[in-house]
N, C-alpha and C positions, 0 to 999 in steps of 0.2 A: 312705934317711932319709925319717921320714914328714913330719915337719912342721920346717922351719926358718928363720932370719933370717940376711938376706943384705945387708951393708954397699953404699953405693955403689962402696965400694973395692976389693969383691970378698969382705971376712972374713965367713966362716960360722960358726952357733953353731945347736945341736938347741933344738927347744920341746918337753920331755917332758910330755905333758898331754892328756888325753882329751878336754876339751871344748870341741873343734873345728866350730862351724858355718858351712856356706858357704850362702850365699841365691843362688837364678839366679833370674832374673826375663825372661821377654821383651822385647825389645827396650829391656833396658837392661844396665848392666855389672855385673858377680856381686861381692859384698862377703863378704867371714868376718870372724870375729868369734873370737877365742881367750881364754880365759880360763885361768892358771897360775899359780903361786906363783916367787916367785923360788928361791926352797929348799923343797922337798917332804919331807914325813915321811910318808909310809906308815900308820903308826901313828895320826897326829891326824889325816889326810886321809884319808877315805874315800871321798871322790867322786872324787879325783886317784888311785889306786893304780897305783903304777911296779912293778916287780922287784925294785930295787933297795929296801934300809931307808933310802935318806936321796939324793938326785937333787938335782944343785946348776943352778938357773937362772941364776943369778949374772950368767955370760956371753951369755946371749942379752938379758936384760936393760942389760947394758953399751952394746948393738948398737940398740937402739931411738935412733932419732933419723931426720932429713926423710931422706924417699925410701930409706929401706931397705927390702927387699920381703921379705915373708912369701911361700916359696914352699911349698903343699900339693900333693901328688900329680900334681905336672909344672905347675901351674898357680900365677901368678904374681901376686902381688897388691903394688900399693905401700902401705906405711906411713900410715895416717892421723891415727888420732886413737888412741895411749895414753894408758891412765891408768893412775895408779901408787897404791893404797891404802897408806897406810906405815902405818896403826893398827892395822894384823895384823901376827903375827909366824908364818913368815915374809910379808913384803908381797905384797900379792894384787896381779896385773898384768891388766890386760883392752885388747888392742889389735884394733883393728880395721883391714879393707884392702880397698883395690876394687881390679878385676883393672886389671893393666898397660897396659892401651889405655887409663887415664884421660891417660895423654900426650898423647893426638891431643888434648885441651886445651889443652895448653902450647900450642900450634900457631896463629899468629892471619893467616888469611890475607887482606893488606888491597889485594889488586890482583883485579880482572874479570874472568873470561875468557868471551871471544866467539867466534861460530862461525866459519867461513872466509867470507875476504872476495872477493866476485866479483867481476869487470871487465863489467859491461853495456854494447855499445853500443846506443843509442839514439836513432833518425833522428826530427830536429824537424822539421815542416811548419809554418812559420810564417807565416800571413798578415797582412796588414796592410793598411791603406787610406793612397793617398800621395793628397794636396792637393795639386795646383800651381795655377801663376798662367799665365792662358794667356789670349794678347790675344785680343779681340774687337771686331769691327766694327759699329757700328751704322748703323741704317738713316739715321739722317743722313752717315754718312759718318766717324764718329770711332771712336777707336780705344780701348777700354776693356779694365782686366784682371778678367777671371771665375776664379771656383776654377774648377778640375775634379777628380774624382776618381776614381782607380783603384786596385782591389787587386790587387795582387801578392802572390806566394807565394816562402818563400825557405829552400832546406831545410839543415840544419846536421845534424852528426853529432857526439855525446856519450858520452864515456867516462864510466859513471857506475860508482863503488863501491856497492856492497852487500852488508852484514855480514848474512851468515845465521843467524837467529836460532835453529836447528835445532843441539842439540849432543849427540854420543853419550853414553853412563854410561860409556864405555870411558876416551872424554876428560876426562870431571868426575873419574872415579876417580885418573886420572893425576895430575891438578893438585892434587887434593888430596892424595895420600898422600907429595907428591914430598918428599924427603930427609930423610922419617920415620922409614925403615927397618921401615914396617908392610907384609906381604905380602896380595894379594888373592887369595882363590880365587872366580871367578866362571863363570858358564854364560857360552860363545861368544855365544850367541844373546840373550841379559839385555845383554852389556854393549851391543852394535850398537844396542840400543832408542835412539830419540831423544826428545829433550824442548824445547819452545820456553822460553829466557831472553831475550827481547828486550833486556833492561837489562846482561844479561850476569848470570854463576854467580859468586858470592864474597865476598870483603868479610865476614867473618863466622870463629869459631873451628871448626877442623876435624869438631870434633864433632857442633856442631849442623848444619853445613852436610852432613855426611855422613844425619844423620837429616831434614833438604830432600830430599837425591836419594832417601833413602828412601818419602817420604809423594807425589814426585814421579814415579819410576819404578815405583812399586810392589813394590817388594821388602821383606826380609826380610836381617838380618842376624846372627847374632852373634861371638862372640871364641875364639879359642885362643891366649891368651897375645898373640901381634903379631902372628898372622892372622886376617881379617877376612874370615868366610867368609859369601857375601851369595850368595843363591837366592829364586825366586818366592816361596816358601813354607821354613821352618824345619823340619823333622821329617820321619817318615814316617807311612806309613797306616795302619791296622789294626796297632798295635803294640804295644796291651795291652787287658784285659777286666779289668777289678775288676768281684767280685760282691761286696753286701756281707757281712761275716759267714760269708764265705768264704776270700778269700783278700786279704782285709785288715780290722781289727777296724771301721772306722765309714766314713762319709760321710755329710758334710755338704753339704746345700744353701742356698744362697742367690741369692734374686733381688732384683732393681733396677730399677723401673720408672720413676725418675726421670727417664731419658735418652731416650727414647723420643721419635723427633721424625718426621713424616711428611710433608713438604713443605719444598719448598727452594729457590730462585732462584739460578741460577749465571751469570756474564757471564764475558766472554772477548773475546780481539781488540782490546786495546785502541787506537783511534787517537793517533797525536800532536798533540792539538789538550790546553792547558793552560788551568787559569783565570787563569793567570798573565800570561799571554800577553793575554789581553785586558783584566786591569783595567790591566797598562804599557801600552796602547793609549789607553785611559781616560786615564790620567794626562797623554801625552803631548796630546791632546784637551783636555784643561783645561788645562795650561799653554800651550797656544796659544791657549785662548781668555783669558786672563790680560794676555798679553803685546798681545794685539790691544787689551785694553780698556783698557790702559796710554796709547797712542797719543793725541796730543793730536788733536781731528779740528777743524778751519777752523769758527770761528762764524757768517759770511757767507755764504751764498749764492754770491756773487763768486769768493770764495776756492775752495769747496766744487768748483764748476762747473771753475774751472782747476785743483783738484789731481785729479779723476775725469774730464775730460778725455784719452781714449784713444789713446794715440801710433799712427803707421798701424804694419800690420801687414807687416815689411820682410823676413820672411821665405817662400822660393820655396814651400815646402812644408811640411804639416805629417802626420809619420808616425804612425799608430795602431794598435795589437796588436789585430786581432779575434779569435783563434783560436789553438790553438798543437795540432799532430795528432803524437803521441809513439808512434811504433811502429804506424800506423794508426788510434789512437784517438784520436778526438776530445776534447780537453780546452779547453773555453771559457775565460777570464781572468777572467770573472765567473759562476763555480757556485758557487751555494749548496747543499751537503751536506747530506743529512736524517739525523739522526743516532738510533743504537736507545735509548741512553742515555748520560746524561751527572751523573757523579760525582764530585765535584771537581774538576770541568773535564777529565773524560777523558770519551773518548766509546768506547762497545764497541760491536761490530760483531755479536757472537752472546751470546744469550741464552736460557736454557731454566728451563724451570719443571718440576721431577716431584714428582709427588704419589704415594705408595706406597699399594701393589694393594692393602693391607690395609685403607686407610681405607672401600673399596665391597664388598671380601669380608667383612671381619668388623666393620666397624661401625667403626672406629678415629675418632678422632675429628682434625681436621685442625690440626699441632701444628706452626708453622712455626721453620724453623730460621735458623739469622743466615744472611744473603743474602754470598753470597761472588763477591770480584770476584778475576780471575785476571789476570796481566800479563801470561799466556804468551797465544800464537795456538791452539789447539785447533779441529778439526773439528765438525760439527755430531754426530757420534757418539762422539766420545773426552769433548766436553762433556757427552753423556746420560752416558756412563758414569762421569764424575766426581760427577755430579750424584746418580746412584744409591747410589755409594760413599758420597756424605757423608748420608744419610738413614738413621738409627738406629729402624729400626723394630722391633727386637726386642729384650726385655729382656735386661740382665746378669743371667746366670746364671754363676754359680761354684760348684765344685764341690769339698772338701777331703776329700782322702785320709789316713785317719792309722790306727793302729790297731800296738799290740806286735809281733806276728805278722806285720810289711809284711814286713821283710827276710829271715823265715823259708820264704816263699811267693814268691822273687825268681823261682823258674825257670817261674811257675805266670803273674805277672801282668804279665812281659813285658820289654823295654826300655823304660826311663824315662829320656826326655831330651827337654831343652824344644822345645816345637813340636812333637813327635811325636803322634797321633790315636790314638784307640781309644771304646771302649767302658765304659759303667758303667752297672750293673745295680743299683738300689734295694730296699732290700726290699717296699716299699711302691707299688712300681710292675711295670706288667707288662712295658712296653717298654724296654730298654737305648737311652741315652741316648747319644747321640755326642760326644765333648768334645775338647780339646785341654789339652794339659800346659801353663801359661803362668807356672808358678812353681815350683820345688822347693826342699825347705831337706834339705839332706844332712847327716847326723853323721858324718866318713868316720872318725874316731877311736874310735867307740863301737860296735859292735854293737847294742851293746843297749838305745841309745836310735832309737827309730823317726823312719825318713825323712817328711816331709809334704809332698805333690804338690796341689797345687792346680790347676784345670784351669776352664778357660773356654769359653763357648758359640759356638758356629757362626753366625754370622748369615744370615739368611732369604735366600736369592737368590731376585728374584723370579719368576724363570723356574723354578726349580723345586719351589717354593708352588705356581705355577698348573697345572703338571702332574701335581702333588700332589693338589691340589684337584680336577682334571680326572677321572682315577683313582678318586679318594673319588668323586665327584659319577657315574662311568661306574657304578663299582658300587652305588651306593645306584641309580641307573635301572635295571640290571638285575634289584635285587631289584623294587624295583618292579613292572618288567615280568612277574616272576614270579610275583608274589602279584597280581598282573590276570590273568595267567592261570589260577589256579587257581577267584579269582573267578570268570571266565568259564565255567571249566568247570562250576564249581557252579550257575549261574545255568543252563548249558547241561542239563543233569540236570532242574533244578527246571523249565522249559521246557517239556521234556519229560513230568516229570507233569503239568501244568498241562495240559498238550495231551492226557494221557489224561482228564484228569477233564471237559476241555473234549468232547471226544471220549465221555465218558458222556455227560454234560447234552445233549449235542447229540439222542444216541440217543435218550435219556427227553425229548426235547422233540421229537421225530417221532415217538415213539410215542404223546404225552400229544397229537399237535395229528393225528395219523390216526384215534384214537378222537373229538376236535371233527369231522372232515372228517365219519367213519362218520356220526354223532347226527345232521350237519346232515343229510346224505345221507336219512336215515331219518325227519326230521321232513319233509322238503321230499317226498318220497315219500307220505306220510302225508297230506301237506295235497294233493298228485294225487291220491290214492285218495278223499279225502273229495269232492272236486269233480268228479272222475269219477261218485263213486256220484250228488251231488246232481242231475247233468246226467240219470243213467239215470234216475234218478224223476220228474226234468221230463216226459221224454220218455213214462213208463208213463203218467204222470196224461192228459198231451195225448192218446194214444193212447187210455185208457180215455172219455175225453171223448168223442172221433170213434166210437167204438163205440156210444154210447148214444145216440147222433145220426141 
């Protein structure tokens, strides 16, 4: 039976009728939606065509009424919201159902639950200073009483409770599903996870408190009928490739840049110090100072001096707390605590600030998001990675699949089930885009009308952006490095001639400065031979002179 209505009481009746849509959605519960005639003709209906010349609805229309389920292909949905057209003949029906876990609604659980309670003992070191009265004798010989004072220590032993505010998903799941009759399928290892409730887990309808442990332990969940099948993550990986215009007719993009936030303040630890607690201090502070001012006080002098007049003090000693030492630690009776913050009279102990890698890599501009305070205790690393979780620093991207030909091409583009990963390939791009399935709308009645898968984007983890980045950033330096090298070489070549032409010039410029050497050589020469000859003709004249003498 494909499609039928099922009484509270158990009475079944067939929906003959082909337009059947069911909607899944992530992380919420899947609705259908049926539309049929109460009596079908063949003939005047063409969008409805049975086998039969004439298919009576009659009966399953009888069967609508609260909490009767529409069950489609093993899958269970309660009754919502019919309507019933009577201005057609036969009457047109449109009933709608969400699947049967909407019960965990009916559910309101209004008690706490807290983690196990431990027995601490705990050794007090208590000191104190004791005052006596202790005679003394003076140098005249009488006999007077002096304080003295000593401290003594005085150690006590304390059974103290303490609720562990540490609770597993194993126990939350417990508490909540008990006498629902819904079954859990979970990983060993998910449910042992722990989580701090200091105020305690509850108070609250099943439902939403189920989607808490969700946003709190980080998981994922969804429904098969009254199994509640919860995992780190929903789907599998590599589990389909849409190309477009191949093996499905379109895809659609859209992006959302609205949400985009990169900066964030997270607090945690919070102490139990209240505002409350101090303005009843207040109050209690003023109406004593009320009642003092009430007091008739003595108009005399006289009077004044005898009612402030100080009785003696008839007590031996008088005891004082200095100190109190609790398991060897020192705890004074008067510490003032320095506090990290204080909001609405709470005061937290860890706080952290992250500001996303994108705003110094790519320019982002710094978009602060609402400052969030936690009740739970957290570590100084479970708080970074809370803190990382809630910064939206990449756009919504969605992605719709539709096209005649989806269901013709089923063996070609894979498993299609929500949360499942894969791939999709654009005409208009060159890289295949990695998405995830976070919506389907199924026609299971119709062939021939096409399924439509919607799928959503991956968020930036910043660790492997920056290794990303690191990769891009290594290979752009090696091309670099390579076109330096080629530079170089070129440069080395050019160098080279340079050094031949250097290497001419140099040749023509010892041969251009050995013919200057030759010239001087030959004028300096020149100017010896002229001063040689003028000396011989001195010397012929002299000598001709001494002859004629």
């Amino acid at each position: 039976m494909g499609v039928y209505i099922k009484t509270p009481k158990g009475d079944e009746a067939p929906i003959v009728t082909n337009d059947v849509t069911i909607n899944e959605n992530l992380g919420s519960l899947s609705t259908i939606t049926i539309n049929f005639y109460s009596a079908t003709n063949a003939k005047l209906d063409r969008l409805h065509p049975v086998n039969n010349d004439f298919v009576n609805n009659r009966l399953a229309q009888t069967m609508i009424m609260p909490f009767a389920e529409i069950v489609c292909r093993g899958q269970r949905f309660y009754l919502q919201e019919p309507k019933i057209d009577d201005s057609t003949d036969p009457p047109a029906i449109t009933v709608t159902g969400i699947q049967i876990a909407k019960k965990l609604h009916w559910k309101y659980i209004g008690k706490l639950l807290h983690g196990k309670t431990k027995k601490i003992p705990k050794t007090e070191i208590i000191k104190y200073r004791v005052t006596e009265k202790v005679p003394h004798t003076t140098k005249t010989g009488k006999t007077v009483m002096r304080d003295k004072s000593v401290v003594k220590k005085d150690k006590k032993t304390v059974i103290t409770k303490k609720v562990d505010d540490k609770i597993s998903l194993s126990v939350c799941l417990d508490f909540l599903f008990k006498d629902t009759g819904i079954k859990v399928k979970c990983d060993d290892s998910l449910k042992k996870k722990m989580y701090s409730y200091p105020d305690g887990f509850g108070k609250g309808y099943a439902d939403v408190l189920l989607k808490k442990l969700a946003t709190d332990f980080g998981f994922e969940y969804k429904w098969d009928n009254l199994t509640c099948i919860i995992d780190k993550k929903i789907g599998k990986k590599d589990s389909f490739y849409f190309v477009d215009k191949v093996n499905c007719q379109k895809i659609d993009k859209e992006e959302n840049y609205s949400n985009i936030t990169t900066k964030i303040t997270v607090y945690s630890n919070p102490k139990k110090t209240r505002k409350s607690s101090v303005s009843h201090a207040a109050k209690e502070t003023n109406s004593f100072k009320k009642k003092s001012s009430k007091i008739k006080k003595p108009g005399y002098k006289k009077e004044r001096k005898e009612l402030t007049t100080r009785s003696r003090y008839k007590r031996k000693y008088e005891k004082k707390v200095l100190s109190v030492t609790i398991d060897g630690k020192k705890v004074p009776t008067s510490t003032v605590k320095k506090t990290t913050k204080t909001t609405h009279g709470v005061q937290y102990k860890n706080h952290f600030t992250y500001t996303s890698p994108l705003v110094e890599q790519e320019g982002y501009p710094v978009i602060d998001a609402k400052t969030v305070y936690y009740k739970s205790n957290f570590t100084m690393d479970e708080l970074k990675a809370k803190a990382k979780s809630l910064v939206h620093d990449t756009p919504l991207v969605s992605y719709t699949v539709t096209g005649s030909n989806f269901k013709a091409f089923s063996k070609i583009h894979g498993e299609v089930e929500l949360g499942n990963q894969g791939l999709i390939m654009q005409l208009n791009r060159d890289k295949a885009q990695k998405a995830r399935i976070t919506a389907i709308e199924r026609h299971p009645e119709d062939d021939s009308v096409a399924d439509k898968i919607t799928f959503g984007n991956f968020r930036t983890d910043p660790v492997l952006y920056q290794i990303r980045q690191q990769r891009e950033f290594q290979e752009l330096r090696d091309s670099y490095a390579d076109l330096n090298d080629d530079i170089y070489d070129l440069s080395v070549s050019n160098s080279g001639i340079l050094d031949l032409v250097n290497d001419n010039d140099s040749m023509r410029n010892n041969v251009g400065n050995w013919h200057v050497i030759n010239l001087k050589r030959i004028n300096s020469n020149k100017r010896k031979l002229k001063k040689q000859q003028a000396e011989i003709d001195a010397l012929k004249a002299s000598l001709s002179a001494s002859k004629k003498k």
